[in-house]
C-alpha positions in Angstrom: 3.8 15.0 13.4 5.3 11.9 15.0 6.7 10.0 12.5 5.9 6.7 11.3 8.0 4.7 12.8 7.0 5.8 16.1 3.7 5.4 15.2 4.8 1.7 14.2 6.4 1.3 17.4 3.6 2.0 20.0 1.3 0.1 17.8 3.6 -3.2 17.9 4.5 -2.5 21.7 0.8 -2.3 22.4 -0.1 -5.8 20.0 2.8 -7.2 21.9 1.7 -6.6 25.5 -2.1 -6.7 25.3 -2.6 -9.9 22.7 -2.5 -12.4 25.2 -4.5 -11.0 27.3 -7.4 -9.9 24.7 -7.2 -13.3 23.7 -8.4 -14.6 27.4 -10.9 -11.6 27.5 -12.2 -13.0 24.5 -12.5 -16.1 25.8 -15.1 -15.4 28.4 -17.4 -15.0 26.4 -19.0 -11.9 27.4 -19.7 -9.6 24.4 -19.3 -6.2 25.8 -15.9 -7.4 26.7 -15.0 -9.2 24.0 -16.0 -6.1 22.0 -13.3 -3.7 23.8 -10.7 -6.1 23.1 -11.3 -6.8 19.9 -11.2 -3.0 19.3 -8.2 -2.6 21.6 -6.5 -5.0 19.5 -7.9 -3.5 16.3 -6.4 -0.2 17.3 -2.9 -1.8 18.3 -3.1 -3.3 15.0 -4.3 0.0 12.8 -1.4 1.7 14.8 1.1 -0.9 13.3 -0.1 -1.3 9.9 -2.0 2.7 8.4 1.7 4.1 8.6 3.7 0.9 7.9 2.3 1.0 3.8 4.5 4.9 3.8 7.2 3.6 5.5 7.7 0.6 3.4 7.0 2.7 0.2 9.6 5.6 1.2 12.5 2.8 1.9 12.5 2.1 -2.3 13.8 4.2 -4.9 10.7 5.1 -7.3 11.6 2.9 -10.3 11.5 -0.5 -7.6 8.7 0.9 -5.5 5.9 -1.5 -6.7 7.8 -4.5 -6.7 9.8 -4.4 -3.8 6.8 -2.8 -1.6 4.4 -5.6 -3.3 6.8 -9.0 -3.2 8.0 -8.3 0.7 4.6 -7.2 1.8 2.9 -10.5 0.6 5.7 -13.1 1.1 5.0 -11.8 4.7 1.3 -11.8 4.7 0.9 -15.0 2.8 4.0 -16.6 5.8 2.5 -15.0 8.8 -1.5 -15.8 7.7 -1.1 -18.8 6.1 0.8 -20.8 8.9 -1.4 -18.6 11.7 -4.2 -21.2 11.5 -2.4 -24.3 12.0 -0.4 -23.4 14.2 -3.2 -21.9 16.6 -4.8 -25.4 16.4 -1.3 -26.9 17.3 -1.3 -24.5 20.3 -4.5 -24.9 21.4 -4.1 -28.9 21.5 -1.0 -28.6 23.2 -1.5 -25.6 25.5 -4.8 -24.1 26.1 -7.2 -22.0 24.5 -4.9 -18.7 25.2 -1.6 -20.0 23.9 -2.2 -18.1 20.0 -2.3 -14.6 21.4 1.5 -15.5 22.5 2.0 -16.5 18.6 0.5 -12.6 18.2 3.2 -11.4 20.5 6.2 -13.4 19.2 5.0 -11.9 15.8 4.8 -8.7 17.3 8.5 -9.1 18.7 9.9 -10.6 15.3 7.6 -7.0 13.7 9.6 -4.4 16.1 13.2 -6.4 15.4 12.6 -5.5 11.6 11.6 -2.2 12.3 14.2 -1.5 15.1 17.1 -2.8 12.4 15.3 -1.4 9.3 17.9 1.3 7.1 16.5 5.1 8.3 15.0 7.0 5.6 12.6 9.7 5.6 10.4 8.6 7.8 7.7 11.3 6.5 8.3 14.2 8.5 10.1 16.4 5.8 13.6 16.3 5.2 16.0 18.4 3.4 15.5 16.4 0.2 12.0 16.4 -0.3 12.6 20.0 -2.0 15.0 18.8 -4.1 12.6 15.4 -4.9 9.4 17.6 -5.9 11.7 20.2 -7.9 12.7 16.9 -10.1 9.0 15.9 -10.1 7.5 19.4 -11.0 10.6 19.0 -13.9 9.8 16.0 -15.2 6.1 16.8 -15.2 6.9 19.6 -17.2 8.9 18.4 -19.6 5.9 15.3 -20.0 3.3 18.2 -20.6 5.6 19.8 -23.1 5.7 16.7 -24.8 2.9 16.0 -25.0 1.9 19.2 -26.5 4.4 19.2 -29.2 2.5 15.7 -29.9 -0.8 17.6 -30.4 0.4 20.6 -32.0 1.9 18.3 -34.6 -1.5 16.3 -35.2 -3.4 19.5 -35.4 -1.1 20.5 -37.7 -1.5 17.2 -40.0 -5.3 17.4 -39.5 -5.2 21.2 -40.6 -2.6 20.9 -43.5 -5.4 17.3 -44.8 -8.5 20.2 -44.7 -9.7 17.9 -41.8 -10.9 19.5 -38.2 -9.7 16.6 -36.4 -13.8 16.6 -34.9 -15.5 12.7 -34.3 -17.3 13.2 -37.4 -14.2 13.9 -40.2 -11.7 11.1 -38.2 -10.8 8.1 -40.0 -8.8 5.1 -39.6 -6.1 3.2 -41.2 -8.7 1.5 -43.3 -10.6 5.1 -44.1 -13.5 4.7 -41.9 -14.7 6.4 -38.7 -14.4 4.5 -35.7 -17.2 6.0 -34.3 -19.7 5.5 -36.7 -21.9 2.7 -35.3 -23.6 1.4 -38.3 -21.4 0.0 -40.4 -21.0 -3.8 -40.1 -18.4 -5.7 -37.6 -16.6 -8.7 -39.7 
């Protein structure tokens, strides 16, 4: 209804603008407060990151999905998470105890620069060749059923033409002997 990337947007504008200051909330100590923004955070970040797994997965053609989606995503995660911890210690040394919710909003800043210069592409909301895309689809999953058909209609066939039904009971093996019959001895 919005689009993801809009979706993306608010969430990183909202992570960008309100981390620093969740982070001195949180530093009060006071639960109740420290509860709303933890959530408000939480809510910035599920705004970023439910429709950023679509988005990424609709800028790859199908045959490079996994491994473009899957290499990116955790180069990112393994830069961003792994160096967070250090350098929140480094900032907190140097700085105070607020400084890492600006390392939150400098990510959050680097985050809407990507997005902002990311190619377009669908961006979920339906274009004109998502008709032609699930035509191909509903093609090629007919022609795999059809396949595999033939494949069957050709074992039956075998299994007919031997005199055997093809049930558990009559199936052998290579070797001749039924793979499901438990009580013969495993060497």
């Amino acid at each position: 209804r919005f689009g993801r990337k809009k979706v993306m947007f608010l969430g990183g504008i909202g992570m960008g603008i309100f981390s620093p200051l969740c982070i001195i909330v949180i530093g009060w100590g006071d639960p109740f407060a420290s509860f709303f923004a933890q959530s408000t955070m939480g809510i910035c970040l599920t705004l970023w990151g439910a429709p950023m797994m679509a988005w990424l997965v609709e800028g790859f053609p199908p045959a490079a999905r996994l491994t473009s989606v899957g290499i990116g995503y955790n180069i990112a995660q393994a830069t961003a998470g792994g160096f967070a911890p250090a350098l929140a210690t480094i900032l907190v040394d140097k700085y105070g105890e607020h400084a890492p919710g600006f390392v939150l909003t400098g990510l959050a800043v680097l985050s809407l620069t990507g997005l902002l210069i990311a190619p377009k592409h669908n961006d979920g909301l339906g274009a004109r060749g998502d008709a032609e895309r699930m035509q191909i689809r509903h093609e090629e999953d007919a022609f795999t059923a059809s396949s595999e058909d033939d494949h069957f209609d050709e074992e039956r066939s075998r299994l007919h033409a031997s005199g055997d039904d093809g049930s558990a009971d009559s199936f052998r093996d290579n070797n001749g002997r039924n793979p499901y019959d438990k009580t013969r001895e495993i060497t």
